[in-house]
C-alpha positions in Angstrom: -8.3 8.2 -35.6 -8.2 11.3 -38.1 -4.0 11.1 -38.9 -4.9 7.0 -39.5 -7.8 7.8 -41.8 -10.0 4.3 -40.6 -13.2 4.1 -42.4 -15.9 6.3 -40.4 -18.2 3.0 -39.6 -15.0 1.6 -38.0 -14.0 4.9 -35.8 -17.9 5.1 -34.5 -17.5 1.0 -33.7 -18.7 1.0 -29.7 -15.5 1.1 -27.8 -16.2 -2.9 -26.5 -15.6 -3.8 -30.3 -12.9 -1.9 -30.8 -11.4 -3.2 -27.2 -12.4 -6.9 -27.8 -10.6 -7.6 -31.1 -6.9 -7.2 -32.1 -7.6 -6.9 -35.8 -8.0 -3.2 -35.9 -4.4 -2.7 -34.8 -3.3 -5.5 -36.9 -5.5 -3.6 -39.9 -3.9 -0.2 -39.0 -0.3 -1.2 -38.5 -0.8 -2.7 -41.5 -2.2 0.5 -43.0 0.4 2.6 -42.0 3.1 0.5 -43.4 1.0 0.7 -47.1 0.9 4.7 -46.3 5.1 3.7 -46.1 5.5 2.6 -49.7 2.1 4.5 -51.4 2.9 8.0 -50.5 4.4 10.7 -52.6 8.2 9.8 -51.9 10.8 11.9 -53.0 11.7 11.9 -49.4 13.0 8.7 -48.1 11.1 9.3 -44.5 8.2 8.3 -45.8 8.9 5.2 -46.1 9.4 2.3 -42.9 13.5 1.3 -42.8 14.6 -2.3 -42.9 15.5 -1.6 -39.1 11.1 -0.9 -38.5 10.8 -3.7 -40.7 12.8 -6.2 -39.0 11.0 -5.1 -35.3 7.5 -5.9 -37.1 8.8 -9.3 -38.2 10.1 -10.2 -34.7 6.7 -8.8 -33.5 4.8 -10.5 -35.2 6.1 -13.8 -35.5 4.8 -15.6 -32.3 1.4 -14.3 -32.9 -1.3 -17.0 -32.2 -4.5 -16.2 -32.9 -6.5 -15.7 -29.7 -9.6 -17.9 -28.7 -12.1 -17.8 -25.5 -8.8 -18.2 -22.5 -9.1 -21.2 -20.9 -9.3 -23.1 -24.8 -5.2 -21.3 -24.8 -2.8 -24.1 -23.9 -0.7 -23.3 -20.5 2.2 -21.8 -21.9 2.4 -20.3 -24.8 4.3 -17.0 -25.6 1.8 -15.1 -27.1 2.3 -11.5 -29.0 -0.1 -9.1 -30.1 -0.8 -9.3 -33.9 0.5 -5.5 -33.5 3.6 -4.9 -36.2 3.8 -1.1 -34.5 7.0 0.4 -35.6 6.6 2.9 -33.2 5.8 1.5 -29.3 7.8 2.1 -26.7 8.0 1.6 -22.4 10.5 2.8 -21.0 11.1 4.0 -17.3 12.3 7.4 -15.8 14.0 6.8 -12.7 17.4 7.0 -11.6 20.1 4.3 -13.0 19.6 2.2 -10.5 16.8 1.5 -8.6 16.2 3.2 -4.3 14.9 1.2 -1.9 11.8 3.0 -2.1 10.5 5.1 -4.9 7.3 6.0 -7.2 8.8 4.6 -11.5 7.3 6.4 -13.5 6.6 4.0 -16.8 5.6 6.0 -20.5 4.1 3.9 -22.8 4.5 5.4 -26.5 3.8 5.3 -30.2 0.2 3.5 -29.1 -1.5 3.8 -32.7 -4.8 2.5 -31.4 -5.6 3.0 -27.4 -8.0 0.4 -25.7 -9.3 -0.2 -22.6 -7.8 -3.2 -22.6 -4.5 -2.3 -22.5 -2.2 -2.5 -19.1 1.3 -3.1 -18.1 3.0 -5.4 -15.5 5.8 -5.1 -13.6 7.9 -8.4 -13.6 10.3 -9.7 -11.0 13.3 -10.8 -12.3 13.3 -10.0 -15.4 14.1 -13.0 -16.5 10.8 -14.7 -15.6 8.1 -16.7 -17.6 5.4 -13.4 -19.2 3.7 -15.8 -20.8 -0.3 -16.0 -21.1 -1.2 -19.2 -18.3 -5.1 -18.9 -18.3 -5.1 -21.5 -16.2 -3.4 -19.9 -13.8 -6.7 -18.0 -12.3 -7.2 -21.2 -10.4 -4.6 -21.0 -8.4 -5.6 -17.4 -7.8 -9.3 -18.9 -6.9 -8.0 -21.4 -4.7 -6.7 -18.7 -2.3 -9.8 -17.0 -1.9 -9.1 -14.7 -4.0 -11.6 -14.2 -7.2 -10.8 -11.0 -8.1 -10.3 -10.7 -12.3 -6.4 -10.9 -12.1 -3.3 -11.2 -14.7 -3.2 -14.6 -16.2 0.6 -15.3 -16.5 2.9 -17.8 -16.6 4.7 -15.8 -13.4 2.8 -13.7 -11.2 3.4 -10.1 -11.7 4.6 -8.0 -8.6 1.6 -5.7 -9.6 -0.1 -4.3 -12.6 -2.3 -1.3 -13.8 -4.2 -0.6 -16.7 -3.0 2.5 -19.0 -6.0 4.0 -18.7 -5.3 4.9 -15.5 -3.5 8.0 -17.1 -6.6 9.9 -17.7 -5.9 11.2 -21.1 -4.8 7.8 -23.0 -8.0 6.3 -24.2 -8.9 10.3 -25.3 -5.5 10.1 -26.5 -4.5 13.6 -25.8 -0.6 12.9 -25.5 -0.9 13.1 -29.0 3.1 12.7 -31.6 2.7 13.2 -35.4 5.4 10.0 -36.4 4.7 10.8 -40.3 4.3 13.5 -42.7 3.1 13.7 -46.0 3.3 16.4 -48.0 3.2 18.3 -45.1 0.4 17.2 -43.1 0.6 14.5 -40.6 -0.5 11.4 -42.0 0.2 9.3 -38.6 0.5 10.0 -35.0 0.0 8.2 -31.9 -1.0 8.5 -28.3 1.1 7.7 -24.7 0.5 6.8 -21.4 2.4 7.7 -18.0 1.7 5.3 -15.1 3.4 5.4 -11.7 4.8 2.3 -9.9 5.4 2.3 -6.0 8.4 0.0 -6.2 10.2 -1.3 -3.2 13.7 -3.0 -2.7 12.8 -6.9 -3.5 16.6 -7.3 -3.9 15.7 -9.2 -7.9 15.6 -7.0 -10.8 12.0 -5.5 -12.6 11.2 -5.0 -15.9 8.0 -3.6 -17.4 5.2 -5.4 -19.8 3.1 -3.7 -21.7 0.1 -5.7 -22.9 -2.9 -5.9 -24.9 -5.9 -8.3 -24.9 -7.0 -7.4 -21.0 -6.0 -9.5 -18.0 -7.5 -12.9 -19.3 -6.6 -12.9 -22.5 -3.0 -11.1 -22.2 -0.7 -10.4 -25.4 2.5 -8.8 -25.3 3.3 -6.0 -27.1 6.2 -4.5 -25.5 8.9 -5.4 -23.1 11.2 -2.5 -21.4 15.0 -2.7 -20.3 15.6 -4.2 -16.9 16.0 -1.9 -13.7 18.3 -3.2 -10.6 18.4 -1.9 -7.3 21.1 -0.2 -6.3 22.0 -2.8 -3.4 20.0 -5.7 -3.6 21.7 -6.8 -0.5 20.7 -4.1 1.6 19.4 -4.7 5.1 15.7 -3.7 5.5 12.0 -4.2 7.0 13.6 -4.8 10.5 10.8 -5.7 13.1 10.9 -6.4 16.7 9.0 -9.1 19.0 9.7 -10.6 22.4 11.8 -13.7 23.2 10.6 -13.8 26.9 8.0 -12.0 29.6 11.4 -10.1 31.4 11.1 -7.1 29.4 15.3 -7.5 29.1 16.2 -9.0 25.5 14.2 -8.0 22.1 14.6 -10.2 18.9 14.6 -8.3 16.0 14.6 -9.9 12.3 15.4 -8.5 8.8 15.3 -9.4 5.2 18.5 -8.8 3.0 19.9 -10.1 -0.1 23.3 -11.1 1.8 23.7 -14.6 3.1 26.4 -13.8 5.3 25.6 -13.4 9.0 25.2 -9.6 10.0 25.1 -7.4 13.0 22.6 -5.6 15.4 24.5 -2.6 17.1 22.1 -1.4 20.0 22.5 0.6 23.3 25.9 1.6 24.5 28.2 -0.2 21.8 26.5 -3.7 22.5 25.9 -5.8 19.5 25.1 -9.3 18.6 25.6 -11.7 15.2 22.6 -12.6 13.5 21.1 -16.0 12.6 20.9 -16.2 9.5 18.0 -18.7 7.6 16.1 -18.6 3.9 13.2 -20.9 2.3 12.8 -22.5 -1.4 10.4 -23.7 -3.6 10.5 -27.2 -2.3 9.5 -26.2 1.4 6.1 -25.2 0.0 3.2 -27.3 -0.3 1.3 -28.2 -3.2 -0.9 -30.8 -4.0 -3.0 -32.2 -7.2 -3.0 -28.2 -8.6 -0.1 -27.0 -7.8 -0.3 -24.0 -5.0 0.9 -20.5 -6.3 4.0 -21.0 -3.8 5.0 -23.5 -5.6 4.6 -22.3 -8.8 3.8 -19.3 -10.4 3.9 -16.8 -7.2 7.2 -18.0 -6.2 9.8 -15.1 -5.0 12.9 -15.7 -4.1 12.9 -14.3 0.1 16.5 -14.0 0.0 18.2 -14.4 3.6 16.3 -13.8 6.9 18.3 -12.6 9.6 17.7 -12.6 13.1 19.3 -11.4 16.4 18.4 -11.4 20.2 19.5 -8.0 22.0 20.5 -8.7 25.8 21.1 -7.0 29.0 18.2 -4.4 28.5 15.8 -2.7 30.8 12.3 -3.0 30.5 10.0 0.0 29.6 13.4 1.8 28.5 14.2 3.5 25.5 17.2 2.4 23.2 18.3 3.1 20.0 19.5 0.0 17.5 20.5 -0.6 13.7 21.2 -3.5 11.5 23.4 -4.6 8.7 27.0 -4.6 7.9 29.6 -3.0 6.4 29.3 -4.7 3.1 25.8 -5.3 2.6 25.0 -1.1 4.6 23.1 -0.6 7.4 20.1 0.8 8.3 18.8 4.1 10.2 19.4 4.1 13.4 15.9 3.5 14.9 14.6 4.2 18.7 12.7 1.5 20.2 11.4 1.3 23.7 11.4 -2.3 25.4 7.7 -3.5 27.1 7.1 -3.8 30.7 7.9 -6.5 32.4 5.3 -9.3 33.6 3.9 -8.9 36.9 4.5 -4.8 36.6 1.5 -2.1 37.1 0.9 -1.1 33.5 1.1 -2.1 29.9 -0.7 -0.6 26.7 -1.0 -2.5 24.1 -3.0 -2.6 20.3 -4.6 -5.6 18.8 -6.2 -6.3 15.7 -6.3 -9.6 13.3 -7.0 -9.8 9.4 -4.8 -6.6 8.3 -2.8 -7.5 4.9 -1.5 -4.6 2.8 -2.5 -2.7 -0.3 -0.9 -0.9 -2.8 -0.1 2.6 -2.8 -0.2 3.0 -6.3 -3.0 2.5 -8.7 -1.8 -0.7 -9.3 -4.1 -4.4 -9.1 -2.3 -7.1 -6.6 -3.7 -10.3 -5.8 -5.5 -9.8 -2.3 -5.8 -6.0 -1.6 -6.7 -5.4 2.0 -8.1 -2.1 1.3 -7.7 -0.3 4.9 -4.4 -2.0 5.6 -3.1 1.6 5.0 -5.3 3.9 6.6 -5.4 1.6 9.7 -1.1 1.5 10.2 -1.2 4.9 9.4 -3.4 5.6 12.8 -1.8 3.2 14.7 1.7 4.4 13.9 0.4 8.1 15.0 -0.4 6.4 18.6 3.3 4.1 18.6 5.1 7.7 17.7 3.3 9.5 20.8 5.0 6.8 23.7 1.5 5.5 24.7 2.0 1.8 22.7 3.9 -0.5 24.6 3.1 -3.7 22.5 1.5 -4.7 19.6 -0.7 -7.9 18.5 -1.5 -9.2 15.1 -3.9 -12.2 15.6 -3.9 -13.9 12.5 -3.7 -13.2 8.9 -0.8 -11.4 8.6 0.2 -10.3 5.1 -2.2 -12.2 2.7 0.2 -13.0 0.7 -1.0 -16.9 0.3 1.1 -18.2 -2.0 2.9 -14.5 -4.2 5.8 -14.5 -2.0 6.5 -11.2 -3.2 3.4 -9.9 -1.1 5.6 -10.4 2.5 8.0 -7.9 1.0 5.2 -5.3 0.9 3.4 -6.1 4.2 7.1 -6.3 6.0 7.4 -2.8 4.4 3.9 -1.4 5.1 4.4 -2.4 9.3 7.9 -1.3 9.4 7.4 2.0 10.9 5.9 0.7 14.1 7.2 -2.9 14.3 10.6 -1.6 14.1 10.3 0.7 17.2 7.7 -1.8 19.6 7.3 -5.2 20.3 5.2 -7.0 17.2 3.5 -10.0 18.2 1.5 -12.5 16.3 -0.3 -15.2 16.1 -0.7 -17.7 13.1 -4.1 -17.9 10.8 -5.7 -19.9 7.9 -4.0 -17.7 5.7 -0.7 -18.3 6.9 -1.1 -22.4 7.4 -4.0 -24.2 6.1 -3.3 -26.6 2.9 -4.7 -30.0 1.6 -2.7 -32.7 3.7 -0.3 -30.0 5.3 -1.5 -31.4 8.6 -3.5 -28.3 9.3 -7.0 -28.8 11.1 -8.3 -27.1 8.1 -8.0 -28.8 4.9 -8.6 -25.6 2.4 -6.1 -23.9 0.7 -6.0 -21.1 2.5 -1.8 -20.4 2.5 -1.5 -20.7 -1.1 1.4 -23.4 -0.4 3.1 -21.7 2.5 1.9 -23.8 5.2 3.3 -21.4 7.8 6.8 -21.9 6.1 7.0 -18.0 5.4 5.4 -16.4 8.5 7.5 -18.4 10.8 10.6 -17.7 9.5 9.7 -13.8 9.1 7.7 -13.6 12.5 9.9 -15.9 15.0 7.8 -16.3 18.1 9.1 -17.4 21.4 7.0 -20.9 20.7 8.5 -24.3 21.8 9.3 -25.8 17.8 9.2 -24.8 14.5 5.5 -26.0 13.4 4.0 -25.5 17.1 3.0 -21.8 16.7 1.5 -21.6 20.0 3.0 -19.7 23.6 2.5 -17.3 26.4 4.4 -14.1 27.2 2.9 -11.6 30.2 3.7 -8.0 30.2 2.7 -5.5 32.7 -0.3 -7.1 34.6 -1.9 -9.0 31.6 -0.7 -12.8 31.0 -1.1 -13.8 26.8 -1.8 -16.7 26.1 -2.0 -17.4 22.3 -2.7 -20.2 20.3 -3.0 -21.9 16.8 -6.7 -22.6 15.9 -5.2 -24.1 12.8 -3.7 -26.8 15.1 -5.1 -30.2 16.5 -7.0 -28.3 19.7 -8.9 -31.8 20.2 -8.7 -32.6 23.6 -5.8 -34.3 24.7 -3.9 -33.2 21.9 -0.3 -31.3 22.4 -1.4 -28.2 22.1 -5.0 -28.7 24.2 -2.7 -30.0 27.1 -0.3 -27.3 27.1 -2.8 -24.3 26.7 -4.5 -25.9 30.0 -1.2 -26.4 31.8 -0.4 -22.4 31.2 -3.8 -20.9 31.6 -3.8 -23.1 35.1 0.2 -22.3 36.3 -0.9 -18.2 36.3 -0.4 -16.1 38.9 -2.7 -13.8 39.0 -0.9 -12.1 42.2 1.1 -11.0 39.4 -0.7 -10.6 36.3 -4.5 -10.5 37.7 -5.3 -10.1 33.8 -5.7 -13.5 31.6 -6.1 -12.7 28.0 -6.5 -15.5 25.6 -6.0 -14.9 21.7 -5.9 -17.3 18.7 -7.5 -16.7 15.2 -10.7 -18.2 14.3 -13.5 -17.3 16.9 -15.6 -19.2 19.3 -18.7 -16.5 18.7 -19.7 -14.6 15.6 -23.0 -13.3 14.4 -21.8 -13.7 10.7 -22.5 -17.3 9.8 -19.6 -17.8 7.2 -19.9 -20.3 4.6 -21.9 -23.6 4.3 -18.5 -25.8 3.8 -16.3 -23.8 6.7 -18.5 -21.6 8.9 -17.3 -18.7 11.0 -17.5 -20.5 13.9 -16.4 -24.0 14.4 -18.1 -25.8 16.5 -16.0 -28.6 17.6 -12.9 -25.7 18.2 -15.7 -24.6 21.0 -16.8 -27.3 22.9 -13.3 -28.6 22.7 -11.3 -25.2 24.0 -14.2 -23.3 26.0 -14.5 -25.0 29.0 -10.7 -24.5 29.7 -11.1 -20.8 29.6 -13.9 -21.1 32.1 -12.2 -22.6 34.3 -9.4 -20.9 34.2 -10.9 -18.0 34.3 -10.6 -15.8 31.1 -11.1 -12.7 31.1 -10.6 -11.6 27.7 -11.0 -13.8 24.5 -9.6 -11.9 21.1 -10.0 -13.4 18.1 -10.2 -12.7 14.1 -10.9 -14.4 11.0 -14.1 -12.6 10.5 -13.6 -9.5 9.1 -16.0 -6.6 11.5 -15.8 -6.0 15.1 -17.7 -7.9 17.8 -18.2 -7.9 21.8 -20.0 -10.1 23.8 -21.8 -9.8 27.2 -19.6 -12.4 29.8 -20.5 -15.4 27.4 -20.1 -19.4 28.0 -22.1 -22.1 25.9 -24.2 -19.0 24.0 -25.5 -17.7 27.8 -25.1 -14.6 29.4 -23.7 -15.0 32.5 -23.2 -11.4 33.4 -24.0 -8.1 31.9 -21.8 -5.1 32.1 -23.5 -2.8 33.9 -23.0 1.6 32.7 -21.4 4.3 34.6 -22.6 8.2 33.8 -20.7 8.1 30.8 -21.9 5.2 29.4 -18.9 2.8 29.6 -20.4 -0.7 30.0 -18.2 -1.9 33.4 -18.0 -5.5 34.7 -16.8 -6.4 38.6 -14.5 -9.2 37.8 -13.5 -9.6 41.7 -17.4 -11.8 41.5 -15.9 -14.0 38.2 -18.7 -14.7 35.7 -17.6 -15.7 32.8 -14.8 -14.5 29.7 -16.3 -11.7 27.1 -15.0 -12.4 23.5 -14.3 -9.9 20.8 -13.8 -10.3 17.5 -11.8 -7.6 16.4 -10.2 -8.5 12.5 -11.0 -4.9 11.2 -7.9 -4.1 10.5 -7.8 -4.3 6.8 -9.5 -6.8 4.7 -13.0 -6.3 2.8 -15.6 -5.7 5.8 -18.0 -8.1 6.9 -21.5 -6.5 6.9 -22.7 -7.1 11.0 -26.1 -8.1 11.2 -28.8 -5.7 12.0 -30.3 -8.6 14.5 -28.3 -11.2 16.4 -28.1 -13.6 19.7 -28.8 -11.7 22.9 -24.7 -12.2 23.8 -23.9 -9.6 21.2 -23.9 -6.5 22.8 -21.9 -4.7 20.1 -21.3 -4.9 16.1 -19.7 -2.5 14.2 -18.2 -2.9 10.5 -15.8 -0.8 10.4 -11.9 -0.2 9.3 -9.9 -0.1 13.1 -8.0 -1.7 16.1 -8.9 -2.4 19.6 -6.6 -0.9 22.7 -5.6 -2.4 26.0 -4.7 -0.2 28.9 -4.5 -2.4 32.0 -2.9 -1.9 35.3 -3.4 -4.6 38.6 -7.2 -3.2 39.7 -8.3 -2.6 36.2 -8.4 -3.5 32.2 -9.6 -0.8 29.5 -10.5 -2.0 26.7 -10.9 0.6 23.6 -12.6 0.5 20.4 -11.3 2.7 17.8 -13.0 3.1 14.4 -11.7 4.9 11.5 -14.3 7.3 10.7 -13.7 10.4 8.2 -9.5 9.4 8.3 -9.5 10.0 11.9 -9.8 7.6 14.6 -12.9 7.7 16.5 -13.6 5.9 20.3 -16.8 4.1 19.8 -17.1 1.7 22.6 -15.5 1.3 26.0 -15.0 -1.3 28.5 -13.7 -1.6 32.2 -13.1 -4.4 33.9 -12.8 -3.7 38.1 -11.0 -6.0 40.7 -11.5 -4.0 43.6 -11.8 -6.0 46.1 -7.6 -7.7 44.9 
């Protein structure tokens, strides 16, 4: 730089050179603090104080010199070899944090801007920013191989400083020293902005050097608290039963005491109030990011059950108390009741969330966004009654944190209709967790996590499996990370409630669980898209009791069969003058599966060729709707294409002669 006056070979160095070695911001601090004591000095602010002295000592003293990462020893405190009188982070927000806001962090007095410089955001405060290289196996074990922050405690999120456009050119430029006049040293800054929500512990930022393998601290800013880290919030609703009359809805606060629901005409009802630690996660030989460095305290779940309503009714509810605050109210409207006409419903699997900040996470889902943001357009116009998730809720596998900012990212329609789910290999599977699956899917959580946030109306804690009917459609959803083996609990009681149906009342069956029975993507060698066993096992009982619709996710595109059982078409859909593929389900055939987990993680490419039972592939962000009365199901897909939501393929199942 011209004010540091660096050798000219040194300033034309390739950036990577300059980027991969601390010792030019070790040469020039050290530079600058000669300029201190050399330079014409009748004036005593040319010279560095025993105050900057004192902040390059404590700087400098942990410095360790820096060696290829995973030689580093697990914890170690390490700071940049960067005695910079002059760096500064702060944040520009109010005193105390909102529930939901955009922190703006400056990063100043940089003497020497590289690419490799970034800032974390740490919650609390108080936690371990030490370089852990070996931590990016417990990011790996998740899935997730994405070049991520090696740290002793996994930050909430972190970005780069080049994400501010003009910091590597460094055109926030401030003269810190004159000589004679003329500036003899200035530096550059940085502005970043941080979408930070209410996750009831306190922040701080980091800023680092040395990238995100090879992390060095170089400056740590105040702490921020929220303003009530008690506050009630992320409120979601689901049903407890098929009457359409009572609506459970849960919330996250920082307040251990029980709380209130207010609803309706002045009803309310106490909440149940229930949290998680450490020691309910699972870990094994390498210890799983739950149970180490992605821990987060969840601080106190509540949950309520609101009685004596009316099915497809609208009400209006809110949540909290007096000492902890409440929420908005919020309008919901209840679902129909089983064995009524009509129900509407969306369905998708795999969604997750994504930052809306430039920030890295550890598992961004990158159309999480764009695909709640459509579906919320279609829960705000009255046409949703219901909503399933199948599988793979929040991703968070393991960063606890990450449910915080999924819980966030669905409130706006799981707060105002019914949001059910059902559980995935991202939610459950561990080594010796009891899981069918014996990857490490969960991070740790083994289901811990998304059953206490997402309380189904299932038999037993662990058992993540039951029915509910709405309008004419009866659900029946299961756990395909549970013994299915024949004979097995949950084998036996998915035949006993497929069989005890009556379709007099709900003439639809719809069966859902997460991993599918047919793909045309073949998955991995180890675990394959489709498990084999899982379908000889479970497809004869949908057969026979007559299926009509199997919804599944786990891989990421959309797929739709032809009326499918043991890889034959048993019926083709036949098209009307519009082109809408129809099938006569009063002459029963067989079920047609879709695949539908579009809704937010990395695509799945679809094959150009596949089996003749795939009528229809499409690898695109979207959801699937569900309009069904008692003579006929429609079944929608919707693809975002352009921001918008386009209809791409229809389907109508007839039971005229009912």
């Amino acid at each position: 730089m011209r004010s540091c006056q660096l050798p000219s070979t040194m300033l034309s160095s390739p950036p990577s050179l300059m980027e991969s070695s601390h010792f030019l911001r070790l040469f020039l601090a050290f530079s600058i603090i000669f300029l201190g004591f050399s330079s014409s000095s009748s004036s005593s602010s040319s010279h560095l104080s025993s105050r900057e002295l004192g902040d390059i000592t404590f700087e400098y003293r942990n410095y360790t010199a820096i060696h290829e990462f995973r030689l580093l020893n697990r914890k170690r405190s390490i700071f940049c070899p960067d005695p910079n009188p002059y760096l500064q982070i702060n944040i520009t927000s109010n005193p105390l944090l909102s529930d939901d806001e955009f922190v703006t962090v400056n990063i100043s007095g940089v003497l020497l801007p590289a690419e490799s410089d970034w800032v974390a955001m740490i919650s609390p405060s108080h936690a371990n920013i030490s370089a852990c290289p070996f931590n990016a196996i417990q990011y790996e074990q998740t899935g997730d191989l994405s070049k991520l922050p090696l740290l002793c405690h996994y930050p909430v999120k972190a970005q780069y400083a080049s994400k501010d456009p003009d910091y590597l050119s460094c055109k926030k430029k401030t003269c810190q020293k004159y000589v004679a006049g003329k500036c003899r040293v200035s530096t550059c800054a940085a502005t970043l902005s941080f979408h930070v929500i209410n996750i009831r512990t306190d922040i701080k930022f980091v800023f680092y050097g040395g990238g995100f393998e090879t992390p060095c601290i170089l400056k740590i800013s105040d702490s921020a608290t929220f303003a009530n880290p008690q506050k009630p919030l992320y409120g979601h609703l689901s049903s407890t039963d098929s009457t359409g009359k009572s609506m459970r809805v849960t919330w996250v606060s920082g307040d251990k005491q029980p709380q209130k629901v207010q609803y309706g005409d002045g009803q309310s009802q106490t909440s149940q109030v229930t949290t998680f630690t450490q020691d309910n996660m699972c870990s094994w030989a390498v210890k799983s990011p739950a149970s180490d460095f992605g821990w987060h305290d969840p601080g106190y779940i509540h949950s309520a059950v609101m009685t004596r309503l009316k099915p497809s009714t609208q009400f209006s509810y809110r949540y909290g108390s007096d000492s902890a605050g409440w929420s908005d109210k919020i309008t919901f409207r209840t679902p129909p009741a089983g064995g009524s006409d009509e129900v509407k419903i969306v369905a998708f699997g795999d969604m997750g969330k994504a930052p809306r900040d430039p920030s890295v996470e550890h598992y961004i889902q990158p159309g999480s966004i764009s695909v709640i943001e459509a579906i919320a357009n279609e829960v705000s116009s009255g046409n949703i009654d219901s909503i399933f998730h199948i599988g793979d809720i929040s991703y968070a596998t393991g960063f606890l944190v990450e449910w915080d900012y999924f819980l966030h990212l669905i409130n706006p329609v799981a707060s105002t209709v019914s949001y059910m789910t059902a559980i995935g290999n991202h939610e459950r599977d561990y080594v010796s967790s009891g899981s069918v699956y014996i990857t490490p899917d969960s991070g740790g959580e083994c289901g811990v996590p998304y059953e206490t946030y997402f309380p189904m109306p299932t038999a037993a804690k662990d058992k993540p499996w039951y029915s509910i009917e709405q309008g004419s459609i009866h659900f029946t959803i299961i756990s395909t990370e549970h013994d299915w083996t024949k004979n097995s609990e949950q084998y036996n009681w998915m035949n006993k409630d497929m069989a005890a149906v009556d379709r007099s009342k709900t003439p639809w069956l719809v069966f859902t669980g997460h991993r599918p029975m047919y793909s045309s993507n073949g998955g991995s060698v180890i675990i394959p898209s489709v498990d084999k066993k899982f379908v000889q096992a479970v497809e004869p009982l949908l057969l026979a009791n007559k299926v009509d619709l199997a919804l599944f996710g786990h891989v990421h595109n959309y797929e739709r069969t032809c009326a499918v059982y043991r890889r034959d078409c048993k019926a083709m859909p036949k098209k009307d003058k519009n082109g809408i593929d129809i099938y006569d389900n009063s002459n029963y055939s067989a079920p047609v599966h879709a695949v539908i987990g579009m809704a937010g993680f990395t695509l799945d490419k679809s094959p150009s060729n596949a089996d003749s039972w795939s009528l229809v592939r499409v690898s695109e962000f979207g959801y699937v709707r569900v309009h069904a009365t008692k003579k006929e199901l429609n079944f929608e897909l919707l693809r975002l294409s352009s921001k918008e939501m386009e209809l791409v393929s229809v389907i109508l199942w007839n039971l005229w002669n009912n």
